[in-house]
MIDO-87415 format. One line per 2 residues: number of its first residue (from 0); their letters; for each residue x, y, z of N, C-alpha, C, O. Coordinates in steps of 0.1 Angstrom, whole numbers, plus 5000, padded with zeros to 4 digits. Atoms other than C-alpha are relative to their C-alpha. Layout:
N
NUM	A	X,Y,Z,X,Y,Z,X,Y,Z,X,Y,Z ~ ...
% end
This chain:
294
0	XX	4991,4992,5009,4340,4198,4173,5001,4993,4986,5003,4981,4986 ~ 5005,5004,5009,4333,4195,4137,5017,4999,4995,5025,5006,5000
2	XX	4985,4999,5001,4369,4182,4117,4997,5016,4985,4988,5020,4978 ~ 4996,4990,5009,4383,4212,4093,5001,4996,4987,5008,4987,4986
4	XX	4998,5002,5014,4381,4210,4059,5011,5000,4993,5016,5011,4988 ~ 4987,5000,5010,4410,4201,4042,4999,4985,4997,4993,4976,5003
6	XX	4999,5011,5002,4422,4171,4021,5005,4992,5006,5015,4995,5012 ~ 4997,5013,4995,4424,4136,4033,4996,4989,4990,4988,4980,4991
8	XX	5000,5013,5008,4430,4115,4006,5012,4987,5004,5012,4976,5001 ~ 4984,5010,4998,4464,4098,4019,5001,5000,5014,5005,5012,5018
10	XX	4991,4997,4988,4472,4091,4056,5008,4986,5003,5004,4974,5001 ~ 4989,5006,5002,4501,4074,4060,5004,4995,5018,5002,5003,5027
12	XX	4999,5003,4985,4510,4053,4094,5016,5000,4998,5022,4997,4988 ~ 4980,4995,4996,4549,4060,4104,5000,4995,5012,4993,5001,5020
14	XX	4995,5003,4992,4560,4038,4129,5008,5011,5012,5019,5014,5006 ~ 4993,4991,4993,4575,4064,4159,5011,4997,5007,5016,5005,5015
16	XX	4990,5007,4992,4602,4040,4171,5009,5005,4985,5019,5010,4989 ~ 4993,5003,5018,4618,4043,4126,5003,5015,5003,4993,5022,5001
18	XX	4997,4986,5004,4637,4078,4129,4996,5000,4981,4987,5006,4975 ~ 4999,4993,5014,4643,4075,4093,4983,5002,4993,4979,5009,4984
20	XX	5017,5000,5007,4605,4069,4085,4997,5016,5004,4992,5023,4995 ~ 5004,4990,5000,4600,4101,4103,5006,5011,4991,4999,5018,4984
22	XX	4991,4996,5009,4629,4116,4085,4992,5002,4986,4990,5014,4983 ~ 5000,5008,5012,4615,4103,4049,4984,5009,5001,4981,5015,4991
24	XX	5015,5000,5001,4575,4112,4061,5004,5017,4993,4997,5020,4983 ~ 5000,4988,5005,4587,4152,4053,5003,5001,4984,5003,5012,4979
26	XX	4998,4998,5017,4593,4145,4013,4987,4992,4998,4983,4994,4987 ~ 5008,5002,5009,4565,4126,4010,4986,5004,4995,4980,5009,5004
28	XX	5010,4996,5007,4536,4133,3991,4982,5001,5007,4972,5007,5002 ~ 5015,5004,4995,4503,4120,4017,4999,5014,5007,5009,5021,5008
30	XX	5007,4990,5001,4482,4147,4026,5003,5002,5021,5007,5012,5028 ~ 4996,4999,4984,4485,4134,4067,5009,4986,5001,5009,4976,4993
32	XX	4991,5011,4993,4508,4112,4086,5001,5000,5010,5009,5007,5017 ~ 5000,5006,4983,4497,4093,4117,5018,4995,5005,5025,4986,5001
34	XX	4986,5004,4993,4530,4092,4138,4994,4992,5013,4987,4997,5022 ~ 5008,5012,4994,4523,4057,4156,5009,4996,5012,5021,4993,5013
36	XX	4989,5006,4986,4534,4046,4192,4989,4990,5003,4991,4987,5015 ~ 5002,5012,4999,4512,4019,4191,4998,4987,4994,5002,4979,5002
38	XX	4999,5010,5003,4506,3989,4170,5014,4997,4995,5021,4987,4998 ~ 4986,5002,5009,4539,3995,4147,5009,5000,5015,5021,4995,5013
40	XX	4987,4997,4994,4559,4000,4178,5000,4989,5015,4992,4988,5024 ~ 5001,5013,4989,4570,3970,4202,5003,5006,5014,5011,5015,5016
42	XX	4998,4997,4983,4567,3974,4244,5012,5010,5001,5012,5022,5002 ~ 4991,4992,4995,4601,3983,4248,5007,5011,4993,5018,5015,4998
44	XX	4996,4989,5016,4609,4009,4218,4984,5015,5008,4982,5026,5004 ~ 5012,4996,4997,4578,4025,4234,5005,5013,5002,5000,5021,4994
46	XX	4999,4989,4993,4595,4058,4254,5009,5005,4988,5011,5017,4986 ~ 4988,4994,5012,4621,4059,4223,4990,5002,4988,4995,5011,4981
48	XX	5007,4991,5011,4593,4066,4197,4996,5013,5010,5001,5024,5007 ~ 5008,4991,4992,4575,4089,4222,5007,5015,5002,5003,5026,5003
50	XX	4985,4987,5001,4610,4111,4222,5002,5002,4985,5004,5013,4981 ~ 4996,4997,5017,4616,4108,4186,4989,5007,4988,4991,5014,4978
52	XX	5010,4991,5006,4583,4117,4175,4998,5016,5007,4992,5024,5000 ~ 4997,4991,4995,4588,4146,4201,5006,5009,4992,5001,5020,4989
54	XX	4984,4995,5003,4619,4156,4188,4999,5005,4980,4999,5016,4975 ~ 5009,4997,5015,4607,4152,4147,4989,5012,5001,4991,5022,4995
56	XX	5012,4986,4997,4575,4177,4159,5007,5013,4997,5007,5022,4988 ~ 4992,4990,4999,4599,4198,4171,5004,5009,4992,5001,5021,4993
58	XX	4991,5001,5010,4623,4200,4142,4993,5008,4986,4997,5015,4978 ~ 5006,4993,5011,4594,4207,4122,5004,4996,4982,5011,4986,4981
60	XX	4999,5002,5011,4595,4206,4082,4993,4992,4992,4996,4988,4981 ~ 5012,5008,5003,4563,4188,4079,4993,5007,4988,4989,5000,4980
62	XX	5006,4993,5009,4549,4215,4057,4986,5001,5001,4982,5002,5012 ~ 5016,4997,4997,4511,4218,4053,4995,4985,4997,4985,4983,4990
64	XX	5005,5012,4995,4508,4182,4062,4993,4996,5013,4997,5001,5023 ~ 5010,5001,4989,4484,4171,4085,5002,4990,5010,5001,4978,5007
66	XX	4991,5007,4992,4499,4157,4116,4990,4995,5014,4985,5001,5024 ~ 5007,5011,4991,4482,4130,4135,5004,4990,5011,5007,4979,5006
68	XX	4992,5015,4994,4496,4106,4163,4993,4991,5012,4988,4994,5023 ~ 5007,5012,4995,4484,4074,4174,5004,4995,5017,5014,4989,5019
70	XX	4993,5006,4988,4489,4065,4210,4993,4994,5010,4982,4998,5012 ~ 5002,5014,4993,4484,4036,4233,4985,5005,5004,4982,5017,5006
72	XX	5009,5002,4996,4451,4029,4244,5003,5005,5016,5013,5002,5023 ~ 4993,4996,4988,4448,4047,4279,4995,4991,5012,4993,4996,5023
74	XX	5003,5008,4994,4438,4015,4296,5016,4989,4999,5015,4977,5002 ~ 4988,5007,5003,4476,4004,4289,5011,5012,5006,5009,5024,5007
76	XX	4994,4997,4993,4507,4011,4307,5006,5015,4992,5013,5023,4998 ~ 4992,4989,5005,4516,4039,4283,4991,5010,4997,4996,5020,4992
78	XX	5012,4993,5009,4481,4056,4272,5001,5014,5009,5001,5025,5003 ~ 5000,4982,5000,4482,4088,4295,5010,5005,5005,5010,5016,5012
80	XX	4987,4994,5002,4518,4090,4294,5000,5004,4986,5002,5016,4983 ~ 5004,4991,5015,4512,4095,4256,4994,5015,5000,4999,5025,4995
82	XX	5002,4988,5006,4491,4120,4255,5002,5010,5011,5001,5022,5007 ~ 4990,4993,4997,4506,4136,4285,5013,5005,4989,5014,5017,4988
84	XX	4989,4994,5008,4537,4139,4260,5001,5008,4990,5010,5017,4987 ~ 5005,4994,5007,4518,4148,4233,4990,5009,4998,4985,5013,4987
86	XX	5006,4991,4999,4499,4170,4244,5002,5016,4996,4992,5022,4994 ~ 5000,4993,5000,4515,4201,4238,5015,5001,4983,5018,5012,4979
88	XX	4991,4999,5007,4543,4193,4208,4997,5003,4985,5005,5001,4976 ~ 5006,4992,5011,4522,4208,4180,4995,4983,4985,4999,4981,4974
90	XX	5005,5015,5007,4506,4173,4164,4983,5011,4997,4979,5020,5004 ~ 5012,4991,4998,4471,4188,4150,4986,4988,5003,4974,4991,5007
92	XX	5005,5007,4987,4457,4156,4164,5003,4988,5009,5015,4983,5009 ~ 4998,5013,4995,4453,4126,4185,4996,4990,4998,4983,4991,4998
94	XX	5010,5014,5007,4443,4091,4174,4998,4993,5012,5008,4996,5019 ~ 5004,5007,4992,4429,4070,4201,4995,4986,4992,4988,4986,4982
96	XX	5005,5013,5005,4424,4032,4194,4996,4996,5006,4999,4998,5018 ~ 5007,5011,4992,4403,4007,4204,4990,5007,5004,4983,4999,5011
98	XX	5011,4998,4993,4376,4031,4215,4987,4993,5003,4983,4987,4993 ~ 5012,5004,5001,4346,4019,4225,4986,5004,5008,4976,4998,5010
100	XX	5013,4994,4995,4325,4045,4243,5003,5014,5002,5015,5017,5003 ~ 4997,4989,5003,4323,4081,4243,5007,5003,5018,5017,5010,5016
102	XX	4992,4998,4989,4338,4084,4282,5015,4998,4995,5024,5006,5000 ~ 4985,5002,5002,4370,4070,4266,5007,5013,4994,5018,5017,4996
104	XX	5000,4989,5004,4367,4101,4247,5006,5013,5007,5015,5021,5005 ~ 4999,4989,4989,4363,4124,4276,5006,4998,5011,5008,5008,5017
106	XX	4988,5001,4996,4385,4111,4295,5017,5001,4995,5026,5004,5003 ~ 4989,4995,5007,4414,4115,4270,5000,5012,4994,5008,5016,4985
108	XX	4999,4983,5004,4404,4150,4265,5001,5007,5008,5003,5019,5005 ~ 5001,4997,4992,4404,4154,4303,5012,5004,4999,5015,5016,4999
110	XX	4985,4999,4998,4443,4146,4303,5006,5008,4990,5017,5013,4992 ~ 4992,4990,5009,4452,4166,4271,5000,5012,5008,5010,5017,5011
112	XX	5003,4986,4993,4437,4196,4289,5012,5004,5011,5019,5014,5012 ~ 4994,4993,4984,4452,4193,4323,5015,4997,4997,5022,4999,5007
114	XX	4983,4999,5005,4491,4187,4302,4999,5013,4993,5010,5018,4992 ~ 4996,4987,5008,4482,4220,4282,4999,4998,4991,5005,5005,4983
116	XX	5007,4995,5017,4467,4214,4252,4992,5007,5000,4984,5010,5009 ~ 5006,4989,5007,4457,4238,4228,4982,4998,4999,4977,4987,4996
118	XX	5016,5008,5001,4418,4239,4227,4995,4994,4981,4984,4991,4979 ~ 5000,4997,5013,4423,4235,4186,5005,4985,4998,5005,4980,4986
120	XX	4993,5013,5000,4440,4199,4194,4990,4990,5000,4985,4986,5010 ~ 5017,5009,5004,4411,4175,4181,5006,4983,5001,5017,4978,4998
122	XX	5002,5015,4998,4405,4137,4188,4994,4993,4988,4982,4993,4985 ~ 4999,5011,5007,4408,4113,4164,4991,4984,5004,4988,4985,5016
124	XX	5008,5014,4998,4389,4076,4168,5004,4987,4994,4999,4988,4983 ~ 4994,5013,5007,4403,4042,4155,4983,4993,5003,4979,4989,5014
126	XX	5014,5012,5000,4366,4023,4150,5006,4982,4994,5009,4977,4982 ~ 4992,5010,5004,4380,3990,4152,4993,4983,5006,4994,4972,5002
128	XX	5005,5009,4994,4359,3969,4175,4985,4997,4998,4980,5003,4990 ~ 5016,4995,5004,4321,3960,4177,4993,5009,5008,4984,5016,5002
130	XX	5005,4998,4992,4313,3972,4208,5006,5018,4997,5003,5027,5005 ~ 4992,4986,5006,4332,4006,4190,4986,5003,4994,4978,5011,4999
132	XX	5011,5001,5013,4308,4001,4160,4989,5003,5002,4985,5012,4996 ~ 5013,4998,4992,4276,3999,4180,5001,5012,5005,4991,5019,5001
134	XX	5002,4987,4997,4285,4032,4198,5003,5011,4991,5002,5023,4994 ~ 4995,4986,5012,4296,4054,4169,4994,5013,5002,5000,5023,5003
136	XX	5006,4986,4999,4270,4079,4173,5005,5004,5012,5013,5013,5011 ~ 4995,4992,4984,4278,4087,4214,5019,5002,4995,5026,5011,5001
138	XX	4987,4999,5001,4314,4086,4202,4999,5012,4989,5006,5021,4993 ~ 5000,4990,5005,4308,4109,4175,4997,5010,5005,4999,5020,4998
140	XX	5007,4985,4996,4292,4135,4195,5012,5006,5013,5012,5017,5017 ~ 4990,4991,4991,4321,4139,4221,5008,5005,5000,5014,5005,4990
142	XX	4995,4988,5002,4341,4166,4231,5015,4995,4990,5020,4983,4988 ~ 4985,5001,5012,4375,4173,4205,4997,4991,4991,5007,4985,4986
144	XX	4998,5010,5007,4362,4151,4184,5001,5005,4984,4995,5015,4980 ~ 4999,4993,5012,4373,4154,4145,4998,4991,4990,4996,4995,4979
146	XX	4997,5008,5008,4373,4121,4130,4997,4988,5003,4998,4985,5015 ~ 4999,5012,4997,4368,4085,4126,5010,4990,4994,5005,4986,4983
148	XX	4989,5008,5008,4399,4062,4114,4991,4983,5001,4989,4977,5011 ~ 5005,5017,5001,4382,4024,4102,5014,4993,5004,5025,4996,4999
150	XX	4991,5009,5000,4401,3996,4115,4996,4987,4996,4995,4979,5005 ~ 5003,5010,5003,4391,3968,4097,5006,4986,4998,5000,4977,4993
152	XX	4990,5009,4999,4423,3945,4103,4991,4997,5012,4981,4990,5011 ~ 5007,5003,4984,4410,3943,4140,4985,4998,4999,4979,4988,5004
154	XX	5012,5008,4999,4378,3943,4131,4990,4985,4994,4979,4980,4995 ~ 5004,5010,5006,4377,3915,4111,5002,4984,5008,4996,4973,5006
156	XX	4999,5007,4990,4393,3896,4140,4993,4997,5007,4992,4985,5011 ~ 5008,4999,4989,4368,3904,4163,4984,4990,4991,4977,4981,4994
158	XX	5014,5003,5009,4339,3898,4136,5000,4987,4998,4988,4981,4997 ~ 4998,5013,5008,4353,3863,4125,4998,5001,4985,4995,4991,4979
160	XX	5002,4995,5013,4349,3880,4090,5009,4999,4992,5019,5003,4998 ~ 4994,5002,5010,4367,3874,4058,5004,5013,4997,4997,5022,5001
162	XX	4995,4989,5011,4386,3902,4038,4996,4998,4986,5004,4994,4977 ~ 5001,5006,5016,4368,3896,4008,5004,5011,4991,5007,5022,4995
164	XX	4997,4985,5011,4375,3919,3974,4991,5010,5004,4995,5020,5010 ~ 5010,4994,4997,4340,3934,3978,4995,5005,5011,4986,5013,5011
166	XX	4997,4996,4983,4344,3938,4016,4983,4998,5006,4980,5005,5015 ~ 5011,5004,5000,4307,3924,4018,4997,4999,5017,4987,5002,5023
168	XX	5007,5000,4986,4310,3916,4057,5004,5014,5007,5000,5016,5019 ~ 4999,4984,4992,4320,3953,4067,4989,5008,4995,4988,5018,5001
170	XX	5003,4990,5001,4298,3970,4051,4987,5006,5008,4981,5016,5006 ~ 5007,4994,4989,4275,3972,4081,5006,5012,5008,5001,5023,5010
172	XX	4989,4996,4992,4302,3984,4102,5006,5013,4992,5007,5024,4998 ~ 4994,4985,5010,4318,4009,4074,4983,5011,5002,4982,5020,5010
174	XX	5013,4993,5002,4279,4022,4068,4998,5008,5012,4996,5020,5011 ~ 5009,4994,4992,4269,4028,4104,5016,5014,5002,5014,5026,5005
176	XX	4997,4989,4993,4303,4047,4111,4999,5010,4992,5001,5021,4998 ~ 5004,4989,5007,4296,4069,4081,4992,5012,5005,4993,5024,5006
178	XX	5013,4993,4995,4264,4077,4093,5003,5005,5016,4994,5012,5019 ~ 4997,4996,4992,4276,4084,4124,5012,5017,5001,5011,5027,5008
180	XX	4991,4987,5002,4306,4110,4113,4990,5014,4993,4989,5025,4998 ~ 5003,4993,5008,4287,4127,4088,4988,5009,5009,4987,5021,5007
182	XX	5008,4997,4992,4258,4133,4114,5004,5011,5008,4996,5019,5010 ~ 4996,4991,4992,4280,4154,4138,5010,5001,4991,5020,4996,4997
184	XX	4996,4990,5003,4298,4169,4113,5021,4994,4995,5028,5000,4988 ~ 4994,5003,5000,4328,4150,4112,5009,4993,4988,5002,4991,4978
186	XX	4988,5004,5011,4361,4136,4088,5000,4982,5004,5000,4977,5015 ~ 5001,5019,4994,4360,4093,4083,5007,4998,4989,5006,5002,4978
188	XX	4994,5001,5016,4385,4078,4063,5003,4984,5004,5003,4979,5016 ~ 5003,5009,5004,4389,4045,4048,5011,4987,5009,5022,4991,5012
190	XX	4986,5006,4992,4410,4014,4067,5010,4994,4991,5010,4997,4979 ~ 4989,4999,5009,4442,3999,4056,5000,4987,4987,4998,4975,4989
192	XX	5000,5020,5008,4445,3969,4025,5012,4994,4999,5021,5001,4994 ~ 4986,5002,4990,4473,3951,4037,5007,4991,4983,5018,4986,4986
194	XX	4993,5007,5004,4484,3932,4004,5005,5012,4990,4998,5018,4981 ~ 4988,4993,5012,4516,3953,3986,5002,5000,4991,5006,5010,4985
196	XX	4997,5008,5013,4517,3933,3959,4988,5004,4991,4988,5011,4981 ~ 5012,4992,5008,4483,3941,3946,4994,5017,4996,4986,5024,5003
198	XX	4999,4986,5001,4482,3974,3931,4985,5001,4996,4977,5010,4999 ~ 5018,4994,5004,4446,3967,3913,4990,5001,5012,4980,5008,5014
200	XX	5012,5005,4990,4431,3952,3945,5002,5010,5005,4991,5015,5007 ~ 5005,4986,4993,4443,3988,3963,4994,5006,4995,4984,5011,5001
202	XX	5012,4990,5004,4429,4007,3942,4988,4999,4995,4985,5009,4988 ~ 5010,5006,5003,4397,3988,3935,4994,5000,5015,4983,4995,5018
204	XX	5000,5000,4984,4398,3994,3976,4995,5014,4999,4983,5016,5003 ~ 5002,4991,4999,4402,4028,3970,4990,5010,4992,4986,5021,4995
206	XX	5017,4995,5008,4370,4033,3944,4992,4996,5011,4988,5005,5018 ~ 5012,5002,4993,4349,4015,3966,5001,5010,5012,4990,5012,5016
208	XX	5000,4994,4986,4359,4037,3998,4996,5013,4994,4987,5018,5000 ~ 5005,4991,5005,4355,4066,3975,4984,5005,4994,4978,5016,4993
210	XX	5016,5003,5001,4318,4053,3965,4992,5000,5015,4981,5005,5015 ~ 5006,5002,4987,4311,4045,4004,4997,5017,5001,4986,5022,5002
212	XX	5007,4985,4999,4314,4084,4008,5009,5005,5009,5009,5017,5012 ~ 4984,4998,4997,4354,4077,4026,5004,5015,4996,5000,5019,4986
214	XX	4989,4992,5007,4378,4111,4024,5012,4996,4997,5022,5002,4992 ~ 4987,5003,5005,4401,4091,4020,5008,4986,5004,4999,4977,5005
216	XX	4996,5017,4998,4424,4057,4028,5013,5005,5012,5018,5016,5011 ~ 4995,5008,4989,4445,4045,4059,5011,4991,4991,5008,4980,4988
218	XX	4989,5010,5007,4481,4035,4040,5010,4996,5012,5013,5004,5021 ~ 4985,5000,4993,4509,4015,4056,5012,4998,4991,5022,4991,4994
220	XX	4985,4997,5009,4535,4021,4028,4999,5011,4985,4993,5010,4974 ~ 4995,4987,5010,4545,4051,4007,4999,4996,4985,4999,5004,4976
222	XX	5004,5006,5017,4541,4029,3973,4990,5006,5000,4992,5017,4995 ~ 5011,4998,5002,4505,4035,3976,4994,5010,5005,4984,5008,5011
224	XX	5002,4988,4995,4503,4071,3986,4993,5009,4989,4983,5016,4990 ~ 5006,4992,5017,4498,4084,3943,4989,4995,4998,4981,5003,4992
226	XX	5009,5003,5007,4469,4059,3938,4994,5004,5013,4982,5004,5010 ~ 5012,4998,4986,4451,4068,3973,4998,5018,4994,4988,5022,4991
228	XX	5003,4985,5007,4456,4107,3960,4993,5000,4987,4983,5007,4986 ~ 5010,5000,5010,4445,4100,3926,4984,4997,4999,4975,5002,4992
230	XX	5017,5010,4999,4413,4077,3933,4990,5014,5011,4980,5021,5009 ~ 5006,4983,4989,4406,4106,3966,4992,5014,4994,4981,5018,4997
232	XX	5004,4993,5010,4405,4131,3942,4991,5008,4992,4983,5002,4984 ~ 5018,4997,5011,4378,4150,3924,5012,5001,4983,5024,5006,4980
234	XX	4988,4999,5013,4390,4146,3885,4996,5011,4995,4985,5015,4998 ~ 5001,4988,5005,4394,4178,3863,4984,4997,4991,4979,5006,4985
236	XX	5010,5003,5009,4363,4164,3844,4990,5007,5013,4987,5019,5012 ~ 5010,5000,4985,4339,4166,3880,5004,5016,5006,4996,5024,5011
238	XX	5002,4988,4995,4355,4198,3889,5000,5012,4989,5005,5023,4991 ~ 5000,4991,5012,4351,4216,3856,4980,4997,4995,4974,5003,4986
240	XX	5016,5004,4997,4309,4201,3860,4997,5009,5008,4990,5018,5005 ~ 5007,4992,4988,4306,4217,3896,5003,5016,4997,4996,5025,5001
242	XX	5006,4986,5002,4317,4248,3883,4992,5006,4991,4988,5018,4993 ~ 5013,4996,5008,4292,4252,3854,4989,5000,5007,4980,5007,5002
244	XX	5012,5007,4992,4265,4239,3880,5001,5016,5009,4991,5024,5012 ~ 4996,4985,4990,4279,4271,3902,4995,5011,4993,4987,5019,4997
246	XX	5004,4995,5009,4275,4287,3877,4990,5009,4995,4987,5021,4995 ~ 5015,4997,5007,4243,4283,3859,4991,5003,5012,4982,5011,5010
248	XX	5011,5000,4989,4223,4282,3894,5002,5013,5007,4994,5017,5016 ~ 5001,4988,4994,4237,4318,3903,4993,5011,4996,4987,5021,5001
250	XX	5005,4990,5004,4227,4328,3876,4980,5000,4996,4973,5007,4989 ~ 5010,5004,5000,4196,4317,3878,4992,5001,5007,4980,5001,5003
252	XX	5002,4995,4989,4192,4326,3911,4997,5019,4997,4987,5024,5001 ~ 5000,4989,5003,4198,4362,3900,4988,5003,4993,4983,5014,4995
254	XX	5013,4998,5004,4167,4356,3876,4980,5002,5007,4969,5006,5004 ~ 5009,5002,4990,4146,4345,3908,4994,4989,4996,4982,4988,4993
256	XX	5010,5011,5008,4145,4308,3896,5008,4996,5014,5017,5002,5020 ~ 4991,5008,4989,4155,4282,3924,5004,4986,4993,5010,4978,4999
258	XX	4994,5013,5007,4162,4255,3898,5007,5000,4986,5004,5012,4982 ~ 4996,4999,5007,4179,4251,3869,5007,4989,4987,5015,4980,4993
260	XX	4996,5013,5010,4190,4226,3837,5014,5005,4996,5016,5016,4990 ~ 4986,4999,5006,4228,4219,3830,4998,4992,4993,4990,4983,4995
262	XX	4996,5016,5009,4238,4195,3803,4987,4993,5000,4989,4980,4998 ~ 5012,5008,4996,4197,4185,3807,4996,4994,5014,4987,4986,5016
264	XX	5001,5008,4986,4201,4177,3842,4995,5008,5006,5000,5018,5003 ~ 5006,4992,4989,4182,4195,3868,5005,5002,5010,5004,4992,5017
266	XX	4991,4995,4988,4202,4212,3896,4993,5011,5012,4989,5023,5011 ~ 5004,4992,4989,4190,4223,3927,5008,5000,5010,5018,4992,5009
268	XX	4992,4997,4993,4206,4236,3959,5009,4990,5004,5021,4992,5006 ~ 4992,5017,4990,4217,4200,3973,5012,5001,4992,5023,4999,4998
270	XX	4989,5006,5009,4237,4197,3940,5011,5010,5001,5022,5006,5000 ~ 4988,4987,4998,4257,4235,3944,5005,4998,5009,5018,5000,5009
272	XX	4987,4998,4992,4267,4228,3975,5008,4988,5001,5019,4990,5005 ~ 4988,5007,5006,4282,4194,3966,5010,5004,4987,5022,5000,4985
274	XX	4984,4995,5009,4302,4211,3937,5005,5011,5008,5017,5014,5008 ~ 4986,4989,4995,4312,4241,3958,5008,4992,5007,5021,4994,5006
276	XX	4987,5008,4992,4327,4212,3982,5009,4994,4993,5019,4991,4999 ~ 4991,5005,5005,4345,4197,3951,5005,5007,4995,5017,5003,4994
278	XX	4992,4988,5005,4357,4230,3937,5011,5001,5010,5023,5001,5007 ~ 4992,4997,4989,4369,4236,3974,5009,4991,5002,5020,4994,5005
280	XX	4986,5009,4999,4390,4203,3975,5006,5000,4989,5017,4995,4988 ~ 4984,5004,5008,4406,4204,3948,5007,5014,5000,5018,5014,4994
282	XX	4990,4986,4999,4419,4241,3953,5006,4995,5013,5019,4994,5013 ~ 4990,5002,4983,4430,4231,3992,5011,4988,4987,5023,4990,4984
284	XX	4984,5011,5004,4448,4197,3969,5011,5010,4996,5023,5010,5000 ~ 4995,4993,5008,4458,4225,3946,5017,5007,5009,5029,5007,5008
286	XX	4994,4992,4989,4474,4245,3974,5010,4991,5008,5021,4994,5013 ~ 4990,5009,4987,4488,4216,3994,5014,4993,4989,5025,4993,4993
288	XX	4995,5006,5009,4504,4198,3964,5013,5013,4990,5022,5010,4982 ~ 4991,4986,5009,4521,4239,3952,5007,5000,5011,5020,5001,5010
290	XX	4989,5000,4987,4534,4238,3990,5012,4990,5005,5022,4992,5012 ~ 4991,5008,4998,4548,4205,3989,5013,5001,4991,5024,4999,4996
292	XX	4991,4999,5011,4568,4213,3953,5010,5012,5003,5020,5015,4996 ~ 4993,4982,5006,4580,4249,3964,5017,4997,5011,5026,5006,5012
% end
C-alpha cells in the first residue's frame, strides 16, 4: 500500500500519558502528530495513555492533521493490546517500532484486521535497528504499509555511532531506507535532533534531510515545528520554476516536441513530473495551512 500524498514536513511526537499535550497538539501548526504509548510513556501510565489517546481521537478537532500513533512493540506486554485499542478509533495510522522483518509487519496487520480496522488504516515503520536497516526492502513491500519513520537515537546506540553535525555514520542506513521506501512507493521522513537549544544545528538537520530526499522531520517539541515546515517546503521561487517548466513542456508537447529549453535549461518528462509534485505540495500545504487558520 503505496502512502497518500499529502504533506509531511512536521511530525510531532505527543506523549499519550500528557492530556494537555494532546489538548495543545489540536492548535498546533505540524502537519502530523504521532500520539505515543511507547518510548515517552513509562510501564505504568501505559493503559492511561491508551484511554486518553482513545478519548482525544474521539473528541476529535484534530482538523486535516495527520494522525499517527506509536504503540508498544508487539513482542511486549502491551503491543497487541495497542493496536487491539487502536484499531478502530479513527488514527489514519499505526507506528510500529523496533521492526525488524516484514512478518512483524504481517502480523500486526493480522490483529488490526481481526479488532476491525478499516482496510484504509496503514502501517507505519520506526527503522531503528540494524537488523531493521538490512531488511528495509522486505519490510517495505508488506501489507498496510505507508511509511518509514528513521530512528536514529536507537540507531546510533546499536551502531556504536557518533551524532556528528554531518551525520556521516548514518548515512548508510538513511540511504538504504530511502531506497527502500521510494522503491515501493512509499512516505520516509527524517529522525529526531535531540538538542533544543540549537536552532542552527536543527535546521542545518533539516537541509540535509531535505537534500537526502526526507518529506520531512521527526520533532519532539513544538519550538521546532516553523523551521521543519519552512526547510520541508518547496519555496515560492521553486514553485513559481515548476510551473513555467509545466508550462513550457505542454506547450511544446502540443507542437509535437518531447523536449524543451526554460531559462536555457533543458526539460524533459522526468523534470514535469518533479514540478507537478512541487506544485501539488505546496497547494495540499496551501490547503492544510487555510484549514488550520479558518
Amino acid at each position: 500500500m503505496a502512502a497518500s500524498a499529502r504533506p509531511r514536513r512536521s511530525l510531532l511526537y505527543m506523549p499519550g500519558s500528557n492530556a494537555r499535550a494532546l489538548e495543545k497538539g489540536r492548535s498546533l501548526p505540524a502537519d502530523c502528530l504521532i500520539l505515543d504509548l511507547e518510548d515517552a510513556v513509562a510501564p505504568d501510565a501505559k493503559q492511561t495513555a491508551r484511554d486518553q489517546i482513545t478519548a482525544a481521537l474521539a473528541e476529535g478537532g484534530y482538523g486535516a492533521r495527520e494522525l499517527i500513533v506509536r504503540v508498544n512493540a508487539i513482542d511486549t506486554p502491551w503491543g497487541y493490546d495497542d493496536l487491539a485499542a487502536m484499531a478502530t478509533v479513527g488514527a489514519h495510522g499505526i507506528l510500529l517500532p523496533k521492526v525488524e522483518s516484514a512478518d512483524t509487519v504481517r502480523k500486526a496487520g493480522a490483529a488490526l484486521a481481526a479488532a476491525g480496522a478499516p482496510d484504509d488504516l496503514v502501517i507505519w515503520c520506526m527503522m531503528e535497528t540494524p537488523m531493521g536497516i538490512l531488511r528495509a526492502e522486505e519490510i517495505a513491500a508488506a501489507p498496510r504499509m505507508a511509511g518509514f519513520v528513521m530512528g536514529t537515537s536507537d540507531l546510533a546506540k546499536d551502531l556504536h555511532a557518533a551524532h556528528t553535525p554531518m551525520r556521516l555514520p548514518f548515512v548508510t542506513s538513511l540511504s538504504w531506507c530511502l531506497l527502500a521506501a521510494r522503491a515501493y512507493g512509499l512516505a520516509v521522513v527524517d529522525g529526531v535532533y535531540l538538542d533544543l537549544q540549537d536552532d542552527e544545528g536543527f535546521e542545518a538537520s533539516c537541509r540535509q534531510g531535505l537534500e537526502f530526499g526526507f518529506d520531512g522531520k521527526t520533532l519532539i517539541h513544538p519550538k521546532t515545528i516553523a523551521a521543519a515546515n519552512r526547510v520541508f517546503a518547496p519555496s515560492e521561487a521553486a514553485v513559481e520554476e515548476s510551473r513555467k517548466i509545466i508550462e513550457a513542456f505542454q506547450a511544446a508537447q502540443a507542437e509535437g516536441k518531447g523536449v524543451v529549453l526554460v531559462d536555457g535549461k533543458l526539460v524533459e518528462n522526468l523534470h514535469v513530473e518533479n514540478a507537478k509534485r512541487l506544485v501539488a505540495l505546496a497547494e495540499q500545504i496551501s490547503q492544510l495551512e487555510s484549514a488550520a487558520a479558518a
